[in-house]
Wavefront OBJ file of the C-alpha trace (Angstrom):
o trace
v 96.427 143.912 213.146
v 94.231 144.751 210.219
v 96.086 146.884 207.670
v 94.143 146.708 204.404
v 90.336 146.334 204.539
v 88.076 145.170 201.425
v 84.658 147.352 201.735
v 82.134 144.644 199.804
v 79.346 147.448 199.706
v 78.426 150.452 197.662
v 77.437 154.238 198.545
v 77.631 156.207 201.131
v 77.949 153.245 203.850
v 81.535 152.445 201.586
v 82.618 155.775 201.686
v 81.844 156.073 205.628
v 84.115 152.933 205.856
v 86.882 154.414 204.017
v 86.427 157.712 205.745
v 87.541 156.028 208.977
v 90.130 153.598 207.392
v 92.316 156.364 205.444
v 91.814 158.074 209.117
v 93.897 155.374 210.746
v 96.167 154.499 208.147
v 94.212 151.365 207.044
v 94.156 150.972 203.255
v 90.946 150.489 201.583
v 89.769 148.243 198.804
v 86.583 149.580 197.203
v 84.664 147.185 194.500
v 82.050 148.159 192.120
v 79.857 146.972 189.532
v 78.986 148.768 185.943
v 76.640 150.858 187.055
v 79.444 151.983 189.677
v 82.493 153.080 187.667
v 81.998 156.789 188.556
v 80.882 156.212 192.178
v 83.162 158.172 194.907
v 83.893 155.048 196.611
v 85.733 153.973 193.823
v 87.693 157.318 193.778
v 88.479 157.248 197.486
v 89.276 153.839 197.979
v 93.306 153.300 198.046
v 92.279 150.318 195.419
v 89.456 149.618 193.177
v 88.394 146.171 191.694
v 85.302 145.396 188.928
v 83.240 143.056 190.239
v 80.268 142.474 187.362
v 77.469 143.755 185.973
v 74.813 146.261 187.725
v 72.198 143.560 188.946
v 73.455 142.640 192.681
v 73.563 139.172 191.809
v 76.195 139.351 189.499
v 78.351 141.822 191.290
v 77.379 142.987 195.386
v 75.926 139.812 195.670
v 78.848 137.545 193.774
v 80.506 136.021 196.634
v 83.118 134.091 194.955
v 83.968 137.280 192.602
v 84.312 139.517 195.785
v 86.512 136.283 197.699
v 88.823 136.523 194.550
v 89.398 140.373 194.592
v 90.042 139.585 198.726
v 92.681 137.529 198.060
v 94.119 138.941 195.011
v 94.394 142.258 196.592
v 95.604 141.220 199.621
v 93.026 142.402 202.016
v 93.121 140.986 205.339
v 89.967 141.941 206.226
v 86.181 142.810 204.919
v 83.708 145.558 206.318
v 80.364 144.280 204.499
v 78.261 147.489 205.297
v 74.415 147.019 205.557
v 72.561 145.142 202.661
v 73.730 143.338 200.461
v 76.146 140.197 202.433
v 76.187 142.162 205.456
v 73.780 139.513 208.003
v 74.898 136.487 205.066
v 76.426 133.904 207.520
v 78.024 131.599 204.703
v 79.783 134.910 203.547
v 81.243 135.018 207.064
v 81.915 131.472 206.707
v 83.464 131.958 203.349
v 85.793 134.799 204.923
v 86.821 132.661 208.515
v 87.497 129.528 205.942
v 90.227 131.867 204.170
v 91.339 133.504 206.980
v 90.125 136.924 206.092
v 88.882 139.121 209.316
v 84.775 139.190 209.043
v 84.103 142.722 210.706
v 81.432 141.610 212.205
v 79.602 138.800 214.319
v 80.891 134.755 213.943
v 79.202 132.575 211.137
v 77.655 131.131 213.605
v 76.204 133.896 215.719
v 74.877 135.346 212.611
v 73.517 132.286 211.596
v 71.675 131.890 215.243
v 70.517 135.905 214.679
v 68.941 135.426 211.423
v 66.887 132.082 212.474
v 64.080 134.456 213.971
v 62.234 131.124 216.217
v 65.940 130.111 216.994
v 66.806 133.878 218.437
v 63.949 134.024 220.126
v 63.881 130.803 222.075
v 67.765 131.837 222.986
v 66.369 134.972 224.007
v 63.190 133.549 226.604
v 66.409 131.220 228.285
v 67.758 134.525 228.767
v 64.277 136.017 230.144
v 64.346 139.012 227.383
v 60.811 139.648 226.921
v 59.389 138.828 223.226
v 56.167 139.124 222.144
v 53.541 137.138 223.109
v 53.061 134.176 221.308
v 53.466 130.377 220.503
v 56.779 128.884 221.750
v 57.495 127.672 218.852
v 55.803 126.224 215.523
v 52.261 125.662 215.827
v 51.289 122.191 214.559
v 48.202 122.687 213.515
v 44.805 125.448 213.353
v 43.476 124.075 217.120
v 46.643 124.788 218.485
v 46.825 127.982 216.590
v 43.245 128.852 218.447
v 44.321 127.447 221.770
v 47.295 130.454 221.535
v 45.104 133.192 220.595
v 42.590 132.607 223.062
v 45.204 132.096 225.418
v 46.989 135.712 224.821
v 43.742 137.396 223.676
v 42.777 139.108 219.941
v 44.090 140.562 218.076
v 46.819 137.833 216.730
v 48.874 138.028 214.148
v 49.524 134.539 211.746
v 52.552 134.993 210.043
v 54.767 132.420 208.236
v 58.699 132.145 209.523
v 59.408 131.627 205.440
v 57.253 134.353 204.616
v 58.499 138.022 202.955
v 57.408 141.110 201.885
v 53.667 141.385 203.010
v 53.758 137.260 202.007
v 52.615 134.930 204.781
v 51.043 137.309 207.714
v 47.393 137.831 208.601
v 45.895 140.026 210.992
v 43.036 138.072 212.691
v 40.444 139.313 215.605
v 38.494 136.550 216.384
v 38.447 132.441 215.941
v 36.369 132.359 212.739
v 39.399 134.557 210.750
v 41.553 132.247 212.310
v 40.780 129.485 210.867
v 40.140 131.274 207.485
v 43.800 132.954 207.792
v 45.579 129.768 208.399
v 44.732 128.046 205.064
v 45.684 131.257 203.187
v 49.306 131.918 205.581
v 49.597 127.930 204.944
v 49.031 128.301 200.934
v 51.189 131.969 200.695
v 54.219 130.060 202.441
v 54.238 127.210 200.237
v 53.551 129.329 197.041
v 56.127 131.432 198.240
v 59.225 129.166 199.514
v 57.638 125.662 198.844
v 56.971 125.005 202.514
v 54.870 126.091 205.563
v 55.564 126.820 209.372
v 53.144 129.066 211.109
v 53.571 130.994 214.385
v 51.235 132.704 216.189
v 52.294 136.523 217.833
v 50.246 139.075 219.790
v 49.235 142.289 217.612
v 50.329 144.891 219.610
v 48.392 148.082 218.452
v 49.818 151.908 218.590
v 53.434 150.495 218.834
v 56.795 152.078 218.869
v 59.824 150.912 217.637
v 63.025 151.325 219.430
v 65.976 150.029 219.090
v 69.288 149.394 221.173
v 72.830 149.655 219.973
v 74.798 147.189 221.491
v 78.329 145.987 221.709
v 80.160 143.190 222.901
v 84.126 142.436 221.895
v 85.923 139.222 222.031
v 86.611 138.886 225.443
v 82.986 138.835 226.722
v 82.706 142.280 227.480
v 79.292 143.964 226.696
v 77.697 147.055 226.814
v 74.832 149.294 225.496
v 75.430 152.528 223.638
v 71.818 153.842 224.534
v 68.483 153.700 222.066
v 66.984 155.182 219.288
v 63.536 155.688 218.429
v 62.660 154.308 214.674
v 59.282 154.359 214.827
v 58.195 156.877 211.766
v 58.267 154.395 209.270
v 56.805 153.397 205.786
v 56.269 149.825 205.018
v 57.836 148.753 207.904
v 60.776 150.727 206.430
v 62.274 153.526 208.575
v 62.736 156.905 207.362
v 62.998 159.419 210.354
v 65.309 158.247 213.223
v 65.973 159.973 216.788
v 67.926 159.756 219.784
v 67.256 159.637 222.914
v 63.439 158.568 222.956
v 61.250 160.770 224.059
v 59.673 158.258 226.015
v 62.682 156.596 227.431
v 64.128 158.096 231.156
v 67.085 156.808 232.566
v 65.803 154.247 234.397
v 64.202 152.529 231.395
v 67.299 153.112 229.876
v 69.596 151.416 232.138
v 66.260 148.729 232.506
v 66.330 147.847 228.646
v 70.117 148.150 228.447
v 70.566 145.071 230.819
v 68.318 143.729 228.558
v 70.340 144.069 225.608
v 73.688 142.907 227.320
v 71.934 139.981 227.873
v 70.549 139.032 224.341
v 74.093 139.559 222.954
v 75.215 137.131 225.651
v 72.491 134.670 224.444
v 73.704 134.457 221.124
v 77.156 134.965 221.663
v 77.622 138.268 219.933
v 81.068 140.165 218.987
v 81.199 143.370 217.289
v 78.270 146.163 217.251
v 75.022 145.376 216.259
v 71.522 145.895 217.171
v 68.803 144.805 219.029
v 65.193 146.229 218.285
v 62.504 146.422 220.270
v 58.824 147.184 219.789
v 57.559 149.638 222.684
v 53.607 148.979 223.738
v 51.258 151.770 224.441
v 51.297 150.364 228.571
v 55.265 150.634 228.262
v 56.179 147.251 227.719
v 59.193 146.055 225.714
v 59.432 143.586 223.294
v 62.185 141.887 221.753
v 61.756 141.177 217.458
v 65.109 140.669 216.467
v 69.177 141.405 216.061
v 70.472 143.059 213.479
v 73.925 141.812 212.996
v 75.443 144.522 211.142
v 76.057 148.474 211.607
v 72.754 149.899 211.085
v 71.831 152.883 208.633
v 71.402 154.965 211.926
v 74.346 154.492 213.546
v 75.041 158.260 213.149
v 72.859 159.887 215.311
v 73.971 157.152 218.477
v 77.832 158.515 217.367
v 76.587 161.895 217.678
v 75.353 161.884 221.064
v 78.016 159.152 222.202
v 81.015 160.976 221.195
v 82.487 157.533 219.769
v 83.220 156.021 215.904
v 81.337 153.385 215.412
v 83.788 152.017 212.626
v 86.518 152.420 214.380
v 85.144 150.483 217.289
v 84.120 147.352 214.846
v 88.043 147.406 213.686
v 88.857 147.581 217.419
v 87.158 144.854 218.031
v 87.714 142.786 215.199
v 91.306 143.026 215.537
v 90.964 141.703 219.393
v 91.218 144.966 221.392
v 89.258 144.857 224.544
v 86.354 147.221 224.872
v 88.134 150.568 226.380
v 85.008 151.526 228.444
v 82.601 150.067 230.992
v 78.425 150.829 230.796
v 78.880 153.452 233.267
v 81.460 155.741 231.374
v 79.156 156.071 228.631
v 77.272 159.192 228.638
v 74.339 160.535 226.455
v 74.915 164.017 225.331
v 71.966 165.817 224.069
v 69.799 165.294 221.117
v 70.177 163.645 217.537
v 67.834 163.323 214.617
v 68.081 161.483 211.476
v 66.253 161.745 207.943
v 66.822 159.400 205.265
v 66.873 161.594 201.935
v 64.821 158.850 199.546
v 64.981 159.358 195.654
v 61.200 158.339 196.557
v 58.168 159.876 195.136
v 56.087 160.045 197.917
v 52.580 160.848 196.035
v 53.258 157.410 194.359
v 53.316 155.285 196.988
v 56.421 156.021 197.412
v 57.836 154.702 194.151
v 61.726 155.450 192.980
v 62.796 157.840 191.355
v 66.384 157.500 189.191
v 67.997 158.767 186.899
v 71.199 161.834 186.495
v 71.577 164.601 189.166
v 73.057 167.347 186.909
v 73.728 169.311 190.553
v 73.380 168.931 194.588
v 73.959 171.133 197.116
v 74.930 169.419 200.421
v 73.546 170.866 203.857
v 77.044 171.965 206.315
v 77.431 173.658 209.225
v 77.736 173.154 212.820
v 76.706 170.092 214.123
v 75.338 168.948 210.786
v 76.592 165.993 209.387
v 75.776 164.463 205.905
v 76.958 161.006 204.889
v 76.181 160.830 201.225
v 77.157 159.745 197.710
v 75.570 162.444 196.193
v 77.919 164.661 194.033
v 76.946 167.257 190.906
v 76.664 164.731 187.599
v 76.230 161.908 189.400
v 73.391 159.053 188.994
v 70.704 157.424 191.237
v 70.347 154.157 189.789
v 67.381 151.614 189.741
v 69.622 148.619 190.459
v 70.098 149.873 194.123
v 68.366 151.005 197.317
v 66.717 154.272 197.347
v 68.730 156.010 200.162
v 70.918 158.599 198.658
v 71.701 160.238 202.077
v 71.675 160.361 205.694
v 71.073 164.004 206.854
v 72.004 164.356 210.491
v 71.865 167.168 213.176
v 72.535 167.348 216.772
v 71.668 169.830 219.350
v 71.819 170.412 223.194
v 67.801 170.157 223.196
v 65.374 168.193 221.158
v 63.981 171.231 219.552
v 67.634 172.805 218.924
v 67.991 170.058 216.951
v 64.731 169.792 215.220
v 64.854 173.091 213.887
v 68.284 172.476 212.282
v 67.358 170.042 210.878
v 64.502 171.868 209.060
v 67.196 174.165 208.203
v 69.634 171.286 206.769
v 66.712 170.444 204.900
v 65.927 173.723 203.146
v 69.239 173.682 202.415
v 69.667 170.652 200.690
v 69.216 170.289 197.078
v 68.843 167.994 194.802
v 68.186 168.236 190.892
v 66.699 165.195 188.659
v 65.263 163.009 190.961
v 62.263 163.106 193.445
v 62.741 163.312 196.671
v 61.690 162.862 200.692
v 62.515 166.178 201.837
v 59.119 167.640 201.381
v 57.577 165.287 203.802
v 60.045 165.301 206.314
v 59.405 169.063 206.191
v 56.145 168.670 207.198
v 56.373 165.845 209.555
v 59.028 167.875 211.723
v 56.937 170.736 211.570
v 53.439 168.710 212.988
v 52.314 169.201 216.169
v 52.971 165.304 216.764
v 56.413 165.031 215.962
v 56.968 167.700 218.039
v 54.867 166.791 221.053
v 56.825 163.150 220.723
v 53.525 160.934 220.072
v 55.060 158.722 217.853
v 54.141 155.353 216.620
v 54.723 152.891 213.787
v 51.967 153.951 212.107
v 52.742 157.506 212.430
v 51.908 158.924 208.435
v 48.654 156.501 208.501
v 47.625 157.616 212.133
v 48.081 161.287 211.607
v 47.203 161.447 207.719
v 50.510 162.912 206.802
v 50.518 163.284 203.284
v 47.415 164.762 202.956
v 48.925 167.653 205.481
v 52.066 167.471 202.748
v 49.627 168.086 200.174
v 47.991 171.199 202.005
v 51.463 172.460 202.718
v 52.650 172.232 198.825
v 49.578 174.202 197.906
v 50.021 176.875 200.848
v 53.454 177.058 200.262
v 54.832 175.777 204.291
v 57.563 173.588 202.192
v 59.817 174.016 199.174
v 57.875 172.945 196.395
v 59.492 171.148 193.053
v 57.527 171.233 189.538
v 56.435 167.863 190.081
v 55.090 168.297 194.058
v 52.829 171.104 192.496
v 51.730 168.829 190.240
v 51.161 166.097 193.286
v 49.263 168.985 195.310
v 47.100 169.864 192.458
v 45.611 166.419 191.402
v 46.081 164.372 194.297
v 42.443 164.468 195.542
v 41.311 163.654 191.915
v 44.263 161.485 190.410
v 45.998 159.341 193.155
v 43.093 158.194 196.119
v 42.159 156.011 193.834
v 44.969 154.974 192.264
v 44.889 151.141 191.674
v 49.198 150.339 190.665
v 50.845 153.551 192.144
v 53.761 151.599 191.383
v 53.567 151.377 187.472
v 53.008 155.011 187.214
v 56.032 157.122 186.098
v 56.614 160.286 187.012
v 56.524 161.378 183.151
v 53.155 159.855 183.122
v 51.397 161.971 185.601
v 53.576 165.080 185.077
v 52.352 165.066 181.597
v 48.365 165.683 183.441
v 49.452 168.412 184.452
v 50.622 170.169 181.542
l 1 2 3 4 5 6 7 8 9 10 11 12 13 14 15 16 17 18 19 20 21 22 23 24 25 26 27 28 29 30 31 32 33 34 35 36 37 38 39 40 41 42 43 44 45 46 47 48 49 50 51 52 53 54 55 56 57 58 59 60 61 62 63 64 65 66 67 68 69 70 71 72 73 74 75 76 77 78 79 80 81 82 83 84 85 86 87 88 89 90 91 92 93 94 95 96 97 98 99 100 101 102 103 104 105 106 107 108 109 110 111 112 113 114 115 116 117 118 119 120 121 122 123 124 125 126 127 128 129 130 131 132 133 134 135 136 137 138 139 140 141 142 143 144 145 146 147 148 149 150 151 152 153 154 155 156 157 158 159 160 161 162 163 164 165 166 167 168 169 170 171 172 173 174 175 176 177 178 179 180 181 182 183 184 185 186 187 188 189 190 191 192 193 194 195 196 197 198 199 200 201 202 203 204 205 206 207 208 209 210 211 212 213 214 215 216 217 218 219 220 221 222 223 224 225 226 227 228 229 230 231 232 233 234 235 236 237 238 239 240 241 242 243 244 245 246 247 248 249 250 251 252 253 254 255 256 257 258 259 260 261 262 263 264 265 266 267 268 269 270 271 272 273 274 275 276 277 278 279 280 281 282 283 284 285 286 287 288 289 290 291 292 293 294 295 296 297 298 299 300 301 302 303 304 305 306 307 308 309 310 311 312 313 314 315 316 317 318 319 320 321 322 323 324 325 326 327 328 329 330 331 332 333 334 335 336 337 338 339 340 341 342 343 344 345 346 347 348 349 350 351 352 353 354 355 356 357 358 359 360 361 362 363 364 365 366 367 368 369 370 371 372 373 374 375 376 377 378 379 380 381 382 383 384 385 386 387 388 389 390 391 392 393 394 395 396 397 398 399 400 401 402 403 404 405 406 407 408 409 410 411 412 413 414 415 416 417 418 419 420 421 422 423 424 425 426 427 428 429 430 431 432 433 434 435 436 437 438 439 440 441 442 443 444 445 446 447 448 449 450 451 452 453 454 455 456 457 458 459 460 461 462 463 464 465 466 467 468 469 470 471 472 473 474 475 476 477 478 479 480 481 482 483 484 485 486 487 488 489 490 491 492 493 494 495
């Protein structure tokens, strides 16, 4: 049985680990980088170890430095978190080789996960609907042509080595096809040295949903229901819900077969998750497996009744699963906002530095896993998510509105942050109304209704959002590198 468990992560995902651990008598071992000495991680771990400097390669990243504190402190077990090693399959390898309990998926399942034409081709043996594409690599631009006329335009070209915005083109008839090809095929190369090209259906006015899953060692698998991620920004999520308001129960049970089956196809132990992009006609589509505990896992704990964490240790320590599909029961409604130290007038650009003091939302059925505290730091060496903010409620709109409560409660000095447009997002007519899609803020212009409600006063307004409000018509439309702006910079305009 696991008795001491190494957390090789950071934040708030650490401290949920711990939170669970110290709850069942497990000790912890926290590590940290510089940038990390004063983290609360470090202070509620049962041990803490120095791993290297702030840059993730040299500590989070370090896999031989974290091995060493593994086995020095005699950890017989890690939790990797999200990020960071959490989906690296030769850090699971690293961990089975030493005999160290990987909470999580097999090497080799993870592996198989992360090898996105692999998954899928495991995933049409075990008819799971993907998107509509080319079976595999296409050879050459005829064959790329042949596909899209065969599935119809819109197409998307996109490169299986490509990354962030690298290697994808959105094409809508044959004569962009041929012109996207050479620029996917020179992107990929420039990008990773080498090219292979698939072809996918664009699906327009999408939804993203996703499907908890969980299988232990035994074979036994199950679905812990869905949640809705489509409200996104740069294909990152930022506003999560649960149930869907487009999913009934018999989609639900539908999908969830679905999902048992995909973690059979790729041999899956542990919790993870397998997303789904929704059409407009009410198709699903599987795009991939996370093989990790996602950011979200929250709200599907709220409405499940179950610890997520506690289940991985369950699992990883052999336990069979103590529930079949049909004892699980939804139980009303949960909503999730990221709190980003994001300015979201600058394209959403970080924001770091000290927070001299924070006030934390609490209450009933409110739940905030953070690693916020008064004097603490949001550093530019990590991820921008500072919090999870979490409500629940017996009906959606129970739990809307306290959330929009939690929010106005929650406070945080120094940094810039997403609470203003979550504000108005939760307030709009299409949130509420559930017409969601992954193009939500584009689709239903929702800064510029941010920007009216700064300047009419519908949301809590810091120095520098009245300073957003004020010039954004004259300043930021055409703004050419958002990104290299500081928030000194255009503060200063307005004074």
């Amino acid at each position: 049985m696991i008795e001491k468990v190494l957390i090789a992560n950071r934040g708030e995902i650490a401290l949920r680990v711990i939170r669970t651990c110290t709850a069942l008598g497990i000790k912890t071992v926290a590590v940290y980088s510089d940038e990390d000495y004063n983290s609360l991680h470090v202070k509620k771990a049962t041990e803490a170890y120095h791993i290297g400097e702030a840059a993730p390669a040299k500590s989070y990243l370090n896999q031989e430095k974290i091995l060493e504190v593994m086995l020095s402190s005699g950890a017989d077990a890690v939790h990797p978190g999200y990020g960071f090693l959490s989906e690296n399959d030769d850090f699971a390898r690293l961990c089975e080789k030493n005999k160290i309990n990987f909470i999580g998926p097999s090497a080799d399942s993870m592996n198989l996960c992360g090898d996105k034409m692999r998954c899928k081709d495991a995933m049409l043996k075990a008819q799971v609907p993907t998107v509509p594409g080319s079976p595999g690599l296409v050879k050459d631009v005829e064959e790329a042509l042949k596909i899209a006329n065969e599935i119809k335009y819109p197409v998307l070209l996109k490169s299986v080595y490509g990354g962030g915005g690298r290697g994808i083109r959105l094409v809508t008839n044959d004569k962009e096809l041929k012109e996207g090809f050479e620029t996917v095929t020179s992107e990929s190369i420039s990008a990773v040295g080498k090219s292979a090209i698939i072809v996918e259906k664009f699906l327009e006015k999408t939804r993203h949903i996703e499907y908890q899953m969980c299988r232990d060692k035994h074979g036994n698998a199950v679905h812990i229901f869905e949640r809705e991620c489509s409200i996104q920004r740069r294909n990152q999520k930022l506003i999560e819900q649960t149930p869907s308001p487009v999913v009934d129960q018999e989609t639900r049970d539908r999908v969830g077969e679905l999902v048992v089956k995909a973690a059979e196809a790729v041999d899956y132990t542990n919790l993870g998750t397998a997303e789904f992009l929704r059409s407009d006609d009410g198709e699903f589509y599987f795009i991939e497996i996370n093989a990790r505990l996602q950011v979200e896992h929250p709200i599907s704990e709220m409405v499940s009744g179950l610890d997520f964490v506690k289940l991985q240790l369950d699992i990883a320590n052999g336990e069979t699963l103590p529930f079949k599909q049909s004892d699980l029961k939804m139980n009303g409604y949960a909503i999730e906002c990221r709190i980003n130290a994001e300015d979201t007038f600058l394209d959403f650009a970080p924001s770091t530095g000290p927070v001299p003091d924070v006030t934390i939302p609490s209450g009933p059925n409110v739940r905030c896993d953070t690693y916020l505290y008064p004097g603490c730091t949001v550093s530019p060496f990590y991820d921008s998510l500072m919090a999870k903010l979490c409500t629940w409620g017996p009906t959606f709109d129970e739990s809307r509105t306290k959330m929009l409560t939690a929010l106005n409660d929650f406070y945080i000095q120094g940094v810039e942050t997403s609470i203003p447009l979550y504000k108005t997002i939760l307030n709009s007519e299409e949130y509420k109304s559930g017409n969601l899609s992954t193009d939500f803020l584009k689709r239903y212009d929702m800064i510029e209704k941010l920007t009216e409600d700064l300047k009419t006063e519908k949301v809590e307004k810091s120095e520098a959002a009245v300073a957003a409000a004020i010039i954004h018509s004259e300043f930021f439309k055409n703004r050419t590198q958002t990104n290299e702006t500081s928030n000194s910079n255009w503060k200063n305009k307005l004074d």
